[in-house]
C-alpha positions as CSV (number, residue, x, y, z in Angstrom):
1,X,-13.9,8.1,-36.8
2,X,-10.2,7.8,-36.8
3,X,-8.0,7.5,-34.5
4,X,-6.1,10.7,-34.9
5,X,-9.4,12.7,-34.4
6,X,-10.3,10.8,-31.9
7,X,-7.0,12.2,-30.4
8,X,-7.7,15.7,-31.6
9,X,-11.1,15.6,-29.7
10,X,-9.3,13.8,-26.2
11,X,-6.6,16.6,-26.9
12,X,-9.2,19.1,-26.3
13,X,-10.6,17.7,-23.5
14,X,-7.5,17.0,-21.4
15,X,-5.2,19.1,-22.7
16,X,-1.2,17.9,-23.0
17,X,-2.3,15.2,-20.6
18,X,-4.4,12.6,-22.7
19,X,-2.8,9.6,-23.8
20,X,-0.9,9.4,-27.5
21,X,-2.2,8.7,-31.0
22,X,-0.3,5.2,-30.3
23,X,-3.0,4.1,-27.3
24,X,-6.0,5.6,-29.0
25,X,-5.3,3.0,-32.1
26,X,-4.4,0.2,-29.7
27,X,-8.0,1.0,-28.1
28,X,-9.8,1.5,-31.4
29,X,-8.2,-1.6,-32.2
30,X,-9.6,-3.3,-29.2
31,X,-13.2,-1.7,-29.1
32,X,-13.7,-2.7,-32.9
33,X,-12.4,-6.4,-32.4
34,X,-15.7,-6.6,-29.6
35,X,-14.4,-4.8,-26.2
36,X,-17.4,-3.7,-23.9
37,X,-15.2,-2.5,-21.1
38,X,-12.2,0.6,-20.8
39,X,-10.9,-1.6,-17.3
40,X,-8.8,-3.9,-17.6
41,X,-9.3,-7.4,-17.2
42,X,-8.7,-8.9,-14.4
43,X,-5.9,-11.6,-14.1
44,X,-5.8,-14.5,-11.4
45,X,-2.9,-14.4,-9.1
46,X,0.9,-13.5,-9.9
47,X,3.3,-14.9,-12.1
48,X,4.5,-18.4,-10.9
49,X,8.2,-19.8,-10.1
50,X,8.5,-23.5,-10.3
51,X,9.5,-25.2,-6.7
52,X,12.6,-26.2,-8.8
53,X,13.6,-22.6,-9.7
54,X,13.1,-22.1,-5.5
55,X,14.7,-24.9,-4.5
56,X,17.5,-24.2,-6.5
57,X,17.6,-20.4,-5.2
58,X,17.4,-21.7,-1.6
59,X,20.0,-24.4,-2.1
60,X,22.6,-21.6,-3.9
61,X,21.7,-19.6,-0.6
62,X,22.4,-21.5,1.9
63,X,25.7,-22.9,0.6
64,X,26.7,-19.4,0.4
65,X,24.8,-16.5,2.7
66,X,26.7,-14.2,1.5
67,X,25.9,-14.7,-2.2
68,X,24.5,-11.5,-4.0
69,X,21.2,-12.2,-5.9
70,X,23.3,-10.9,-9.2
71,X,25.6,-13.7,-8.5
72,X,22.3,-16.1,-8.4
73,X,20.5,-14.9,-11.4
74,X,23.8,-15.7,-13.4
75,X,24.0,-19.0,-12.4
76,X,19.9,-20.1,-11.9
77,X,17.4,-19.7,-14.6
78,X,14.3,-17.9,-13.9
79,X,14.1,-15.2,-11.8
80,X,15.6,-14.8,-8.8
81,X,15.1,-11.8,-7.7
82,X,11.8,-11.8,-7.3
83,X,12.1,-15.7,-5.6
84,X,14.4,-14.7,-2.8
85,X,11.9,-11.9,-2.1
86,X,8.3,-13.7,-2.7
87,X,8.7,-17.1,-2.3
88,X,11.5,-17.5,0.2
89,X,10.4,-14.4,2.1
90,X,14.0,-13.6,2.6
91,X,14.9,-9.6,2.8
92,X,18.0,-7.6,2.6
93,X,19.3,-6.7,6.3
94,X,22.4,-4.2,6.6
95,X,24.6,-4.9,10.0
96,X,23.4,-1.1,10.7
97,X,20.1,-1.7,10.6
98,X,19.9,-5.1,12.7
99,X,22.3,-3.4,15.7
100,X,19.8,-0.6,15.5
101,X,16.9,-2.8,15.9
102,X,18.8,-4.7,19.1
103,X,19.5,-1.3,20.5
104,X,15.8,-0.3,20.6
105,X,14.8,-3.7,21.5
106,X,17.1,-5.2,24.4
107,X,14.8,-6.8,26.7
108,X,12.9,-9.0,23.5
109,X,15.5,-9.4,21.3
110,X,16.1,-13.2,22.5
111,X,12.5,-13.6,22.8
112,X,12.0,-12.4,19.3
113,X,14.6,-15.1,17.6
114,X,13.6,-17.7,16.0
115,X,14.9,-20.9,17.2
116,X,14.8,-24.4,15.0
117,X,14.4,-26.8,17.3
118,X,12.6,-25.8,20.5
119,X,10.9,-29.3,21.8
């Protein structure tokens, strides 16, 4: 059967929301070269970001804190966004919302900071 009545068929079935002749050939592609499955396959953990790329990011950082991750991706290779998010854990904190959190949170707010060096 070919792919375009394969379509015709979904396109009875599901109406104006089955997928296009384009993934129906992809998939008869796929089911013809020995696929058993229609689920994907499942892939082991995310993508990776060397420790130098991190490193780098992290270094860039703290020499500047007020560095915009644009600025960052223009001078480090890789990908920096998703390294000052994931790997560095570091998130985005407006002025606004940290005096709001202080406002709700008087009494624990020194309890809550994080101190380097408390031996």
């Amino acid at each position: 059967m070919s792919p375009v009545d394969i379509h015709r068929h979904l396109a009875e079935v599901y109406g104006v929301k089955c997928m296009c002749v384009q993934h129906v050939r992809k998939w008869r592609r796929e089911f013809s070269a020995g696929r058993k499955e229609v689920h994907d396959e499942e892939q082991v953990g995310s993508l990776s970001v060397s420790e130098a790329v991190v490193e780098m990011v992290q270094r860039g950082m703290l020499q500047n804190r007020r560095i915009a991750v644009r600025e960052l991706a223009a001078r480090i290779p890789g990908s920096p966004y998703g390294t000052v998010e994931k790997a560095l854990e570091y998130h985005k904190c407006c002025a606004r919302q940290f005096m709001q959190k202080c406002q709700e949170n008087k009494e624990g707010l020194l309890d809550s900071i994080v101190r380097e060096d408390e031996s």
